[in-house]
C-alpha positions in Angstrom: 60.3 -288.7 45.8 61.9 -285.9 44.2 64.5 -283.8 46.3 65.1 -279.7 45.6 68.0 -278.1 47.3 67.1 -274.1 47.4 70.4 -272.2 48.2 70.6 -268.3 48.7 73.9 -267.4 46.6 75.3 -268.5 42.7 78.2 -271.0 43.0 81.2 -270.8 40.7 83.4 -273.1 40.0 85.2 -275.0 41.9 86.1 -277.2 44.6 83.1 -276.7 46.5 80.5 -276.9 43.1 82.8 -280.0 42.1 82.3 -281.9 45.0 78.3 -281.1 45.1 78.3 -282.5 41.7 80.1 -285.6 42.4 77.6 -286.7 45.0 74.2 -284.9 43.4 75.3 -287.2 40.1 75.3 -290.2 42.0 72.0 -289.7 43.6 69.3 -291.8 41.9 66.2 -289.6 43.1 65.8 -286.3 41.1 67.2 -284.0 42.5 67.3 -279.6 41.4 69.4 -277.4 42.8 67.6 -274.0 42.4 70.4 -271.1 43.0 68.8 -267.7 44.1 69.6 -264.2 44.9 68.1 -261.2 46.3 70.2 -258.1 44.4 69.0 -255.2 46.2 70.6 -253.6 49.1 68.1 -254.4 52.0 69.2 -254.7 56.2 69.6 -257.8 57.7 66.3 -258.2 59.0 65.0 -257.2 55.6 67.1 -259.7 53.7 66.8 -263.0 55.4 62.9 -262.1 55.0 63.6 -261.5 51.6 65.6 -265.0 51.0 62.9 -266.7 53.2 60.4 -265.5 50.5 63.0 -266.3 47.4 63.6 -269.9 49.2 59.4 -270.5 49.9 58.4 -269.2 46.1 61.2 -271.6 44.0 60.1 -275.0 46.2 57.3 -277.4 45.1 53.7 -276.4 46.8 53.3 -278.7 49.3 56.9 -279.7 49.7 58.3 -281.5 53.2 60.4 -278.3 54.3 63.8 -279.1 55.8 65.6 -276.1 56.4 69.8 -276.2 57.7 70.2 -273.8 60.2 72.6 -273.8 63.1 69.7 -274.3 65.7 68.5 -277.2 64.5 68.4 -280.9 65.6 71.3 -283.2 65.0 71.2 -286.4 63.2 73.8 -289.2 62.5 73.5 -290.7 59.3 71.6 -293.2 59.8 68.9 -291.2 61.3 68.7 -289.0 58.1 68.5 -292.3 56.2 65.7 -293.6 58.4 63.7 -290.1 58.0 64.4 -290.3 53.9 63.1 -293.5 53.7 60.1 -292.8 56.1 58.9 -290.1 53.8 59.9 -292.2 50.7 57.6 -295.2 52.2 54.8 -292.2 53.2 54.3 -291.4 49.8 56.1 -288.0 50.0 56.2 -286.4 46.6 58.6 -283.4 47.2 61.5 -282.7 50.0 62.9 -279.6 49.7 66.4 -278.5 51.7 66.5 -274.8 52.2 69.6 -273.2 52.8 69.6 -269.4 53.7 72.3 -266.7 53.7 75.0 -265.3 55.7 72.0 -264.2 58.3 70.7 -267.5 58.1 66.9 -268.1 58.4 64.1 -266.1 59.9 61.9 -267.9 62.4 58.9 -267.3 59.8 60.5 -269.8 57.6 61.8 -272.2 60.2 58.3 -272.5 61.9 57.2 -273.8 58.5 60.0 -277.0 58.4 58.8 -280.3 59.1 62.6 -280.8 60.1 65.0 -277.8 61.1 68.6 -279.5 60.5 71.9 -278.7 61.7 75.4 -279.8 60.7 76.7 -278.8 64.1 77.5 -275.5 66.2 79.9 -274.4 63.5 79.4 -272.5 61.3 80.0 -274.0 57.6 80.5 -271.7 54.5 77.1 -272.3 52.2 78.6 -273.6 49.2 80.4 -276.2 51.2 76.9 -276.9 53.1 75.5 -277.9 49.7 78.2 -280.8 48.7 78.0 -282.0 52.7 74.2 -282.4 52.0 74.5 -284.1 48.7 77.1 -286.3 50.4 74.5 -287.4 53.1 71.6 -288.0 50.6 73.9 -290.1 48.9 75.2 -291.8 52.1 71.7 -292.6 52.9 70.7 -294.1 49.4 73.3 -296.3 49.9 72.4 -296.8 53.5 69.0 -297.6 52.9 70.2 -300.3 49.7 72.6 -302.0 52.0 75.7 -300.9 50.3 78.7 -300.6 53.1 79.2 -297.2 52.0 77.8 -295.6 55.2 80.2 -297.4 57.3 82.9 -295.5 55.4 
């Protein structure tokens, strides 16, 4: 199973990128982090359109969609483990995590995810939404090997 995180916005350095990278190295299915951006001045309604479109074109045909968006449903880790591992064990080729803008996603692009996550009713900034989701792909590796690490 190969994993694609699509973000809307270029990360710099630091803290934030860091911490992605520590978890995304540790992560033993391949995983692409595919950074876009939409340069043109567009209204909001225009732009999260416009990321929806940047977000759909740079993931594998086919992919299982999981978009992060405020709305969505709530998982501990173990239950994002247990659906990892059910679409590792169903053969799934390609799950790709979508995370929009400032805007957030357009309900074109949500009604396309198998699986519309949330992190909670805050609000997180995107760059630290990346390393959180590394961190829980990595929890659940561990998770689904046996290794303690979850409990942590």
């Amino acid at each position: 199973m190969k994993l694609t995180i699509a973000a809307i916005g270029r990360a710099g350095r630091g803290p934030e990128r860091d911490l992605y990278e520590h978890y995304a190295n540790r992560i033993r299915w391949p995983l692409v982090l595919k950074e876009l951006e939409e340069k043109r001045k567009l209204s909001p309604p225009e732009m999260v359109r416009r990321e929806g479109e940047l977000l759909l074109a740079a993931v594998p045909a086919g992919a299982t969609l999981v978009a992060l968006d405020r709305r969505g449903k709530q998982l501990d880790s173990e239950a994002f483990a247990r659906r990892l591992e059910r679409w590792r064990d169903d053969s799934v080729t390609d799950v790709a995590f979508l995370i929009g803008g400032p805007d957030g996603h357009g309900d074109e692009l949500l009604k396309k995810a198998t699986l519309v996550l949330s992190f909670g009713a805050m609000t997180w900034p995107h760059q630290l939404a990346r390393a959180m989701l590394a961190e829980q792909i990595y929890r659940s590796q561990q998770l689904l090997a046996g290794h303690p690490y979850h409990r942590a």
